[in-house]
C-alpha positions as CSV (number, residue, x, y, z in Angstrom):
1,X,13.8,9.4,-6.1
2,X,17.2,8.9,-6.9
3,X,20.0,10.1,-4.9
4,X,17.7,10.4,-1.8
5,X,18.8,9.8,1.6
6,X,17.6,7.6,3.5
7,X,17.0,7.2,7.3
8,X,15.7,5.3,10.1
9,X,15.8,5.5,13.9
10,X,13.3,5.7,16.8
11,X,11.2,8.8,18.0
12,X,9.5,8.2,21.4
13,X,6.6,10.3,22.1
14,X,5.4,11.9,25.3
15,X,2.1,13.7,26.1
16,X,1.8,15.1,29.2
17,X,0.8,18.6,30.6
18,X,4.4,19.2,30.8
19,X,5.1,23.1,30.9
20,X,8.6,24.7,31.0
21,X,8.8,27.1,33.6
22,X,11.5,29.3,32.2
23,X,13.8,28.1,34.4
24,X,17.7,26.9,33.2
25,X,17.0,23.1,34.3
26,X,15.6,22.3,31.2
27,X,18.6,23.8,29.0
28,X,21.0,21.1,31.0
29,X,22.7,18.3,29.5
30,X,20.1,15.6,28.4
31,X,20.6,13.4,31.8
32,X,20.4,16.2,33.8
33,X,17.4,17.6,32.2
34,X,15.7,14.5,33.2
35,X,16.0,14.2,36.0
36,X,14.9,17.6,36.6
37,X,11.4,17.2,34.6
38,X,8.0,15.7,35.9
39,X,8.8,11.9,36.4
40,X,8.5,9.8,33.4
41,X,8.3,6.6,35.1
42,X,3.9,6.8,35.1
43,X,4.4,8.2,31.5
44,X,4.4,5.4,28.6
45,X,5.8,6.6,25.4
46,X,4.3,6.0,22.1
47,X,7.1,4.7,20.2
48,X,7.4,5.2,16.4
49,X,10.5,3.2,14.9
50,X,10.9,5.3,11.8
51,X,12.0,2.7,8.8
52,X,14.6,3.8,5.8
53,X,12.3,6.3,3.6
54,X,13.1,9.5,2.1
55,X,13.9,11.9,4.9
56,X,13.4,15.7,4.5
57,X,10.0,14.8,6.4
58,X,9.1,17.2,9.4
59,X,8.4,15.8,12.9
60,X,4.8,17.2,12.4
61,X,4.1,14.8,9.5
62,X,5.8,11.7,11.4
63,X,3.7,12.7,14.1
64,X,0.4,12.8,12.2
65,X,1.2,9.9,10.4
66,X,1.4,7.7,13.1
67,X,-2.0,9.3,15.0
68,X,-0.1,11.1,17.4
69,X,-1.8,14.3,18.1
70,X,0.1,17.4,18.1
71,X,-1.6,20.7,17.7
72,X,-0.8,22.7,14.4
73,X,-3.3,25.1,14.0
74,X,-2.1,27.0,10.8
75,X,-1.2,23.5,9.1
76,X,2.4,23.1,9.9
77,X,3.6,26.9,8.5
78,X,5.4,27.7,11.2
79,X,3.5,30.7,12.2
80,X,1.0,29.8,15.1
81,X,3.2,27.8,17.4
82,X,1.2,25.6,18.4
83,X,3.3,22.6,17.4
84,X,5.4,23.3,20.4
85,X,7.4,20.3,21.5
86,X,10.4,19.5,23.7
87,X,13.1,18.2,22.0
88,X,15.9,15.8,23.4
89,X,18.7,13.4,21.9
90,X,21.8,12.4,22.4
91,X,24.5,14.3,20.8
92,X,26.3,11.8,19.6
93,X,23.5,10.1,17.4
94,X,21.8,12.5,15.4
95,X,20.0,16.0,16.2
96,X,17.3,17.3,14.3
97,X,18.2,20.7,12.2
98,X,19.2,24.3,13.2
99,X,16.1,26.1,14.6
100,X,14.6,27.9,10.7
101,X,14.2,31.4,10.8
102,X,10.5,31.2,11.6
103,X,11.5,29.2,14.9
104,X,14.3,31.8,15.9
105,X,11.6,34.8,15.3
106,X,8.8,32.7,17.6
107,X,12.2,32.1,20.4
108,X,12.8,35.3,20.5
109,X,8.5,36.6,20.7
110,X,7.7,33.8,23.2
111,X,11.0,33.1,25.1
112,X,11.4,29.5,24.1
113,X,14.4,27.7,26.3
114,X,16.6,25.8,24.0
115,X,14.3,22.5,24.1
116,X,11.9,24.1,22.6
117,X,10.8,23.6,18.9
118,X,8.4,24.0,16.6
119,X,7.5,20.1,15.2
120,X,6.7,21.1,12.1
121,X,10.3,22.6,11.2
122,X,12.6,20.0,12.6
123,X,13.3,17.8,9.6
124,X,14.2,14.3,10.2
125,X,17.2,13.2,8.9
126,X,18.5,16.4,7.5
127,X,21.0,17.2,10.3
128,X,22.9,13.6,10.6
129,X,24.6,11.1,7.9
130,X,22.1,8.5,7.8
131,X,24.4,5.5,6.9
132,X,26.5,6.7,10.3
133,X,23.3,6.8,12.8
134,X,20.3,5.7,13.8
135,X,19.4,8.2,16.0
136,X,16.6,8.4,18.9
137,X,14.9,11.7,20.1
138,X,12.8,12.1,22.7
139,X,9.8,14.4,22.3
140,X,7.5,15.9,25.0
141,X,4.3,17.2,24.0
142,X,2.4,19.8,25.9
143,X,-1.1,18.9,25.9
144,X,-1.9,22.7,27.3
């Protein structure tokens, strides 16, 4: 495809039984926030480097593509929110998308803190300038 951007960078995977518990500690600054979480040091990540392709691809299908199970029970739509994921990165690198309007409807219903997204509508590589970052995110994934 001509014109397409490309991307690459590194997602690190989590799964745990990691709930949020509503409180603010989660919403702090990415250092703070873990610190604040379950300790990570027993946890070991499932790394996916992501390799210069065609971005526009959600986190679901990254996910699914490299085995990494992540509940999506109405096939990545958007409307059971079971793909529920925390989300972290460093600002400076590059962030996933703005929350869709599907995600802002399901914040609002279910009282997601700001971490929380929906892996099947955060679009890799739509958010940053791939030739200026290779960005890593960090994703926990609730196995409750």
């Amino acid at each position: 495809m001509r014109g397409a951007k490309q991307a690459s960078g590194q997602i690190d995977f989590y799964i745990n039984s990691l709930e949020a518990s509503g409180d603010s500690a989660l919403e702090a600054t990415l250092p703070e926030a873990r610190s604040k979480e379950a300790s990570t040091a027993d946890e070991l990540p499932l790394i996916i480097e992501v390799q210069p392709g065609i971005v526009s691809r959600s986190l679901l299908d990254i996910a699914v593509e490299n085995s990494v199970e992540i509940s999506h029970s109405c096939g990545g739509m958007g409307s059971c929110g079971t793909c529920r994921v925390y989300l972290e990165w460093e600002p400076s690198q590059g962030g996933p998308n703005p929350p869709t309007e599907i995600e802002e409807e399901m914040r609002q219903d279910r009282g997601f803190i700001a971490s929380e997204r929906l892996a099947c509508q955060i679009v890799w590589g739509e958010a940053f300038d791939p030739l200026q970052v290779s960005p890593r995110w960090r994703v926990r994934v609730p196995t409750k």
